[in-house]
Z-matrix of the N, CA and C atoms (Angstrom, degrees):
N
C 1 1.444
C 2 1.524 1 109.39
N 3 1.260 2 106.81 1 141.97
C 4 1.812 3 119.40 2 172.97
C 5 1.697 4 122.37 3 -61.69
N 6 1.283 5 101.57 4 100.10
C 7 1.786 6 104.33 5 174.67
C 8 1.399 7 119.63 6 -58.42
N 9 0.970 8 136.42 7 130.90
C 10 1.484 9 153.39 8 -171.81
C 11 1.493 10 88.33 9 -28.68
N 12 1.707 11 120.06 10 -99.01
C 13 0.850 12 140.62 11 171.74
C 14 1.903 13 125.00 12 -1.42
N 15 1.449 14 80.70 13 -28.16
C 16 1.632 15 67.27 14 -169.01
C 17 2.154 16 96.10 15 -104.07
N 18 1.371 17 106.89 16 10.02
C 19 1.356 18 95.27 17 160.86
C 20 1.924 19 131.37 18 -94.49
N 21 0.669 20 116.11 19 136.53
C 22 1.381 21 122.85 20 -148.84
C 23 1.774 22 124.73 21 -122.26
N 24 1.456 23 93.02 22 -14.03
C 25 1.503 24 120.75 23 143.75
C 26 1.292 25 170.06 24 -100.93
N 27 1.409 26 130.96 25 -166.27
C 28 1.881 27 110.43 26 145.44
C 29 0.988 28 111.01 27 -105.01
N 30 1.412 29 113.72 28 167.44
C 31 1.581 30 112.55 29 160.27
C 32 2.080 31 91.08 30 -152.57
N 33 1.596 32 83.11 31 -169.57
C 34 1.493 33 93.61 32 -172.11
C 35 1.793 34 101.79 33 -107.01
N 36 1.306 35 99.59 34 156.85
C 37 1.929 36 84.70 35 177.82
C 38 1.054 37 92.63 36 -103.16
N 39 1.384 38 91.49 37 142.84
C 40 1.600 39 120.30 38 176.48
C 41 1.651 40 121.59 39 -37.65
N 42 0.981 41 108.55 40 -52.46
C 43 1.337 42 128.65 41 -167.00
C 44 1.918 43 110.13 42 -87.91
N 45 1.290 44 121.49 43 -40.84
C 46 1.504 45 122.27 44 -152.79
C 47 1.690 46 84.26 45 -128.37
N 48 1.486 47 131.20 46 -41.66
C 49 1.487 48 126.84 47 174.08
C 50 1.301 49 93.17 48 99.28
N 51 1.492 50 131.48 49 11.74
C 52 1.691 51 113.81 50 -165.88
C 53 1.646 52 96.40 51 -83.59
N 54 1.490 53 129.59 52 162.74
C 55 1.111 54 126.56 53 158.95
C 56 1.417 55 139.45 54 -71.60
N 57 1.331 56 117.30 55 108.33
C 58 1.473 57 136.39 56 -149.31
C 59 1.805 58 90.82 57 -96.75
N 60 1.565 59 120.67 58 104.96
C 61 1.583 60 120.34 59 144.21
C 62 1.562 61 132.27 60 -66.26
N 63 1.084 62 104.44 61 78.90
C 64 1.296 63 140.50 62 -152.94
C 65 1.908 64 80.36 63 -56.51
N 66 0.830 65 147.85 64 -31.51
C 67 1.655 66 127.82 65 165.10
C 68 1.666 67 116.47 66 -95.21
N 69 1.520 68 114.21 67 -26.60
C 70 1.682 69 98.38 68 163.21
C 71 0.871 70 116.92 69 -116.43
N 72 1.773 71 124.57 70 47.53
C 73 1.817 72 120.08 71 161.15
C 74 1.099 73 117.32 72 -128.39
N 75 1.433 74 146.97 73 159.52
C 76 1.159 75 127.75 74 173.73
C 77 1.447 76 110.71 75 -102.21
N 78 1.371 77 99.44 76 66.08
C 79 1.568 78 106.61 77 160.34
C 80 1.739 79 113.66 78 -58.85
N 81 1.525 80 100.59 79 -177.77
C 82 1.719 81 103.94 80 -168.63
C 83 1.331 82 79.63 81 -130.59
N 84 1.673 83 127.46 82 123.62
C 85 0.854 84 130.61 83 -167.67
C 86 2.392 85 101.69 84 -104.19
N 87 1.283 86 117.81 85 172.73
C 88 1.701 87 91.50 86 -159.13
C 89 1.808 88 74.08 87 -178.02
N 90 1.576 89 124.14 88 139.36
C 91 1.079 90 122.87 89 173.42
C 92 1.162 91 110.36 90 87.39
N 93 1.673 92 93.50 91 -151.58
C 94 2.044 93 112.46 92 -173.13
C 95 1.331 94 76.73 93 -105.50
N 96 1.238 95 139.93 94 -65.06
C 97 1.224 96 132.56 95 -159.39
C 98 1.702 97 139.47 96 -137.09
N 99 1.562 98 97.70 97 12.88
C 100 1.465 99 105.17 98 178.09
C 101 1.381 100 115.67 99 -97.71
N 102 1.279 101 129.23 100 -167.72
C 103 0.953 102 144.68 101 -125.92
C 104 1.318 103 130.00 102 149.47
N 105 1.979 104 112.51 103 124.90
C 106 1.044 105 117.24 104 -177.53
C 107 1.488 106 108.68 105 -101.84
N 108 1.437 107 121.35 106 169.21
C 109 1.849 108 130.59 107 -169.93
C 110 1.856 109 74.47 108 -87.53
N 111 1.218 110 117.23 109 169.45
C 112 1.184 111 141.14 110 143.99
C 113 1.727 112 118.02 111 -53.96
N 114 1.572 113 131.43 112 -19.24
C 115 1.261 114 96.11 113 -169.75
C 116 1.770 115 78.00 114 -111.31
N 117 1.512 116 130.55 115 -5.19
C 118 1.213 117 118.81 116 157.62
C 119 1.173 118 137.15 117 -55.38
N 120 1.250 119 128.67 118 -46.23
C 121 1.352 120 164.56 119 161.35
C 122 1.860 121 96.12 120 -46.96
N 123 1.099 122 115.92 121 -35.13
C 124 1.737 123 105.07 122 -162.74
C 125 1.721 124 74.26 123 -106.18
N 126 0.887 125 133.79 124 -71.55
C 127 1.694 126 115.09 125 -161.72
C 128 1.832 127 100.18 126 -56.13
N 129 1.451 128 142.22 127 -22.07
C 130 1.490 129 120.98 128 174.09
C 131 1.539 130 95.67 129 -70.41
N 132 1.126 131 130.94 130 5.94
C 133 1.698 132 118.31 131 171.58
C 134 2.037 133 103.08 132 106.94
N 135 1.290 134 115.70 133 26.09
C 136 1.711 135 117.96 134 -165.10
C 137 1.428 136 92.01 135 -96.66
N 138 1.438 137 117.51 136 141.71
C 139 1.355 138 104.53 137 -177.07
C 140 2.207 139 90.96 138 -136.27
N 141 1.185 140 91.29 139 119.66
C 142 1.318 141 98.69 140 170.90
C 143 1.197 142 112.73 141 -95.30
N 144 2.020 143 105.88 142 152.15
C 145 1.078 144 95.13 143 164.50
C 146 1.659 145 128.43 144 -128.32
N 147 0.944 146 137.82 145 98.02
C 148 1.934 147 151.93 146 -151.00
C 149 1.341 148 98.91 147 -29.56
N 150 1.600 149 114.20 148 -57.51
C 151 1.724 150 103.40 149 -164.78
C 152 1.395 151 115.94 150 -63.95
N 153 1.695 152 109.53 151 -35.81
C 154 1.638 153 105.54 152 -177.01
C 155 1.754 154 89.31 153 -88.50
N 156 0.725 155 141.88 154 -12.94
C 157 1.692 156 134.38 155 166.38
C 158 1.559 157 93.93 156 81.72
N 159 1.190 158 142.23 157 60.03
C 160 1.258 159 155.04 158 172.95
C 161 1.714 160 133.34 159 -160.38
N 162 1.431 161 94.84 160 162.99
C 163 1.865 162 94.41 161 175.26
C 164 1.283 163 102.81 162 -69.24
N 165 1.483 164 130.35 163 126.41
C 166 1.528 165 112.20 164 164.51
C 167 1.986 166 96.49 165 -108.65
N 168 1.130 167 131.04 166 29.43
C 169 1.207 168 155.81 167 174.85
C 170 1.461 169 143.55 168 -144.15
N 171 1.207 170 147.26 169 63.06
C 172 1.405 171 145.16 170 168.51
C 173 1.090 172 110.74 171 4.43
N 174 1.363 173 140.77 172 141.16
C 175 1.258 174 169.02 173 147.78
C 176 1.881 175 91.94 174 -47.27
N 177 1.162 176 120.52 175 165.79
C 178 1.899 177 118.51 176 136.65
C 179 1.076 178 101.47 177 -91.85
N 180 1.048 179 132.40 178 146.82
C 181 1.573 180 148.63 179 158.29
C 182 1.634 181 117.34 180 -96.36
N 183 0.998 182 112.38 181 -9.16
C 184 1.358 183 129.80 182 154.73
C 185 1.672 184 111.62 183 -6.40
N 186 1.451 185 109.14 184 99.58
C 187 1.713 186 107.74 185 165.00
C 188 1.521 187 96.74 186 83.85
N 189 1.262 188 140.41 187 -7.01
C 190 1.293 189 140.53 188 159.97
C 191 1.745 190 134.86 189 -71.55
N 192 1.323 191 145.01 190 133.45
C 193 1.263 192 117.17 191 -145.82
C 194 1.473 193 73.87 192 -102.76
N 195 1.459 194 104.66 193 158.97
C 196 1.628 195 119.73 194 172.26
C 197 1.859 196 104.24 195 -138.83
N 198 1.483 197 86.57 196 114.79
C 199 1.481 198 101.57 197 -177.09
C 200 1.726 199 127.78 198 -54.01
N 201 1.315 200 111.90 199 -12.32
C 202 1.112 201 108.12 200 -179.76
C 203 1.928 202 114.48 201 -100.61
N 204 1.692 203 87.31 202 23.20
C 205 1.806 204 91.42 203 -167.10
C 206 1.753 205 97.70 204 -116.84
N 207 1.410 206 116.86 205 140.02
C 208 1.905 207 99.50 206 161.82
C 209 1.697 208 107.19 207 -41.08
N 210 1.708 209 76.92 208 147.62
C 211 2.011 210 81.69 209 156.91
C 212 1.766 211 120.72 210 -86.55
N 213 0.881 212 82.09 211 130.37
C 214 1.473 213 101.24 212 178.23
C 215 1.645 214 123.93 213 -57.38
């Protein structure tokens, strides 16, 4: 999984389109370059956890396109 720190941009979330600060949010990062918002990521079932500052849970990605896969 992607450490905060090492994101360095924005992007859009995949799912809701809101703008994700890809170094101060705890988006769920997935692909070359997408990205879920935090309250997306917790309703696909992602369960973070604050003290270790990480996903200790996967999102589903389910029905989402992920750039580093053929298109389907």
């Amino acid at each position: 999984m992607t450490h905060r720190e090492e994101w360095d941009e924005q992007a859009n979330c995949a799912e809701c389109g809101a703008l994700v600060s890809r170094a101060a949010e705890r988006g769920f990062a997935f692909g070359e370059a997408e990205v879920l918002c935090f309250a997306c990521a917790s309703l696909r079932g992602g369960q973070y956890d604050a003290e270790e500052d990480r996903w200790t849970r996967a999102p589903s990605l389910t029905g989402l396109p992920v750039s580093d896969e053929p298109a389907r």
